[in-house]
Steps between C-alpha positions, in 0.01 A plus 500: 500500500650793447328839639537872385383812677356766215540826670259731269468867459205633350614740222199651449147462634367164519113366579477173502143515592254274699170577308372674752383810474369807782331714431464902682203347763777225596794742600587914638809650351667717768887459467488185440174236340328295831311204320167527778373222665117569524448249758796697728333821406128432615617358825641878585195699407200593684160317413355845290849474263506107435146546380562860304820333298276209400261712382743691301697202369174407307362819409814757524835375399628883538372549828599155632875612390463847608398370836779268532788759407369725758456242777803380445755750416341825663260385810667225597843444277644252824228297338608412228770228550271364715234419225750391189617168412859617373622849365681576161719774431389784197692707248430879531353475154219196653447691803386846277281304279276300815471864606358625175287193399377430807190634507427416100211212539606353183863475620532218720881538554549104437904393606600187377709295788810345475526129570435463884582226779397468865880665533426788275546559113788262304633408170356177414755220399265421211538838333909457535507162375242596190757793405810302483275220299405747248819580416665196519231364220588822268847400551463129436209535230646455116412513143464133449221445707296696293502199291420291816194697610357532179479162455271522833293813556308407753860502728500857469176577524481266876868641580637154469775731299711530815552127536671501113718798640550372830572130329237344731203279469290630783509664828636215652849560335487875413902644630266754691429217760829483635495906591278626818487884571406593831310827564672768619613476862385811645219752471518746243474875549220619258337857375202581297606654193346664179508292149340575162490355180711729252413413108585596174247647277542748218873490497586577858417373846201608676426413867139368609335684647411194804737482802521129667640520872722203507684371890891393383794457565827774445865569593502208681678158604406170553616159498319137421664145458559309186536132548677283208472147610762346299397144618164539296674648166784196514196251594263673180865499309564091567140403435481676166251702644674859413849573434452839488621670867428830554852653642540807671723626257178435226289688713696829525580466119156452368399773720734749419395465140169486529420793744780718325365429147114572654634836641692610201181401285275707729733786505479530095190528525458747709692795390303818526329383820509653843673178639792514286769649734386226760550238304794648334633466883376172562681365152795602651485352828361160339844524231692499827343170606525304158870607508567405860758223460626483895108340596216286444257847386212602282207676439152344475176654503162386618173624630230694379588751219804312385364496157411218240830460358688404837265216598483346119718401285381779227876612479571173321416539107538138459157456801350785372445375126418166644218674736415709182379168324290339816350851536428620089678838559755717620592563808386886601762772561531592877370811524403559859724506788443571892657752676545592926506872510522544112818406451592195716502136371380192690624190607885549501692242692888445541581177639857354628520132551748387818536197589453361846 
């Protein structure tokens, strides 16, 4: 077995969301965002105010919030930590648009949560794991099994694709099964921050007009495990089951060509944008990681916003004729791209491997 800490530094803002969703009723903005417990909250009020904020929760969403950011932050503000499940930190940006929407009916404020555990919010092992697979199957995928596939459609339409890459038959012997990715160890510091969907029409970019409050993660570090068992690949190896091991030396080469031809692809294509000095910057620091020959390093990216391009393999011309003949067309141009603050990109990861 051998066992690597990935010590990870978010490069950018990353949401690597829960599908959850609150919305303005659920929380109160002051300094930072208190998620309210309702249940907490009705055991501190008199009789007259449990039944008032019913009543307005099904006939006066305004008033009910109204009611609750004056209880809470200006009668009684000792209250408030009292009443809330967990808190979140907000950008300045976040904090001045709850204060301007908040009493729009229309506006409901919704924040999409990060991935949460009894411990607090994390980075999923999953979503680490599913990064470094995508770009070890652009790195492994090649021309001639174009001829492969075509001979069996229905593979790539049922993802069965992977096992030609991967050179497996099923699950059961798929290289993947001899890496394990814990979560991250600790729990993560997040704030509620401002994204958009930038997209060109008409020969420039144009922002929309729609703001979507997203909790994430920035200038931050954090460390999970990454378990090779080398028994299982020589065992899959000896049985003829796979005798294609995944290295750590694969890993940080697929990645750094993946992620750094996804960024330099994205960066193309948007020049006249807002976000072009940021990512200008962030090409930069990512260059220093691909070149890094003293460690294990590289970028990945993952999470919401991350774009089509770095969880498919839509870089590769060779898989994108072949899904051009399952699918009778051409693949769209990206045109769309989303934004924190107007100008920052999501999902930005560097990761060093160190053995332990």
């Amino acid at each position: 077995m051998k066992r690597y800490v990935l010590e990870c530094e978010a490069l950018s803002p990353i949401h690597i969301g829960s599908g959850e969703e609150i919305n303005a009723y659920e929380y109160v903005i002051s300094q930072k965002l208190y998620k309210l417990d309702l249940d907490k909250l009705l055991l501190f009020l008199s009789q007259a105010e449990r039944d008032n904020i019913l009543r307005m929760l099904e006939t006066n969403i305004v008033s009910y919030k109204n009611f609750l950011v004056n209880k809470l932050t200006k009668s009684d503000p000792s209250l408030l930590k009292e009443v809330s499940s967990f808190s979140i930190l907000v950008s300045k940006a976040v904090n001045n648009f709850y204060q301007e929407k908040s009493n729009d009916p229309l506006n409901l404020l919704p924040v999409k949560l990060f991935q949460r555990g009894l411990n607090g919010p994390f980075v999923p092992g999953s979503s680490l794991k599913g990064a470094i697979r995508t770009a070890i199957l652009f790195d492994r995928y090649r021309p001639d099994l174009n001829n492969l596939l075509k001979q069996n459609l229905r593979d790539l339409r049922t993802n069965k694709w992977e096992n030609k890459v991967l050179r497996s038959r099923d699950a059961g012997d798929d290289p993947f099964k001899a890496l394990k990715i814990s979560d991250t160890f600790e729990s993560l510091q997040t704030v509620v921050l401002n994204a958009s969907v930038h997209t060109f029409r008409n020969g420039r970019w144009e922002k929309d007009q729609y703001q979507i409050l997203i909790e994430a993660v920035f200038n931050q570090t954090f460390k999970a495990e990454l378990r090779m068992d080398t028994d299982l690949q020589n065992y899959m190896e000896m049985s003829g089951k796979s005798s294609n091991k995944i290295t750590a030396e694969e890993i940080v080469e697929s990645c750094r060509k993946f992620y750094y031809a996804n960024l330099e692809n994205e960066l193309k294509r948007l020049v006249g944008s807002s976000a072009i000095k940021a990512y200008s910057n962030l090409q930069s620091k990512v260059r220093e990681i691909v070149n890094n020959t003293n460690e294990l390093t590289f970028p990945l990216r993952l999470g919401w916003g991350s774009g089509f391009e770095a969880v498919t393999l839509s870089m590769n011309d060779s898989f994108k004729e072949l899904v051009r003949i399952v699918a009778h067309r051409l693949a769209r141009p990206i045109r769309s791209v989303k934004l924190v603050q107007d100008v920052l990109p999501l999902g930005w990861l560097k990761v060093t491997m160190k053995e332990i």
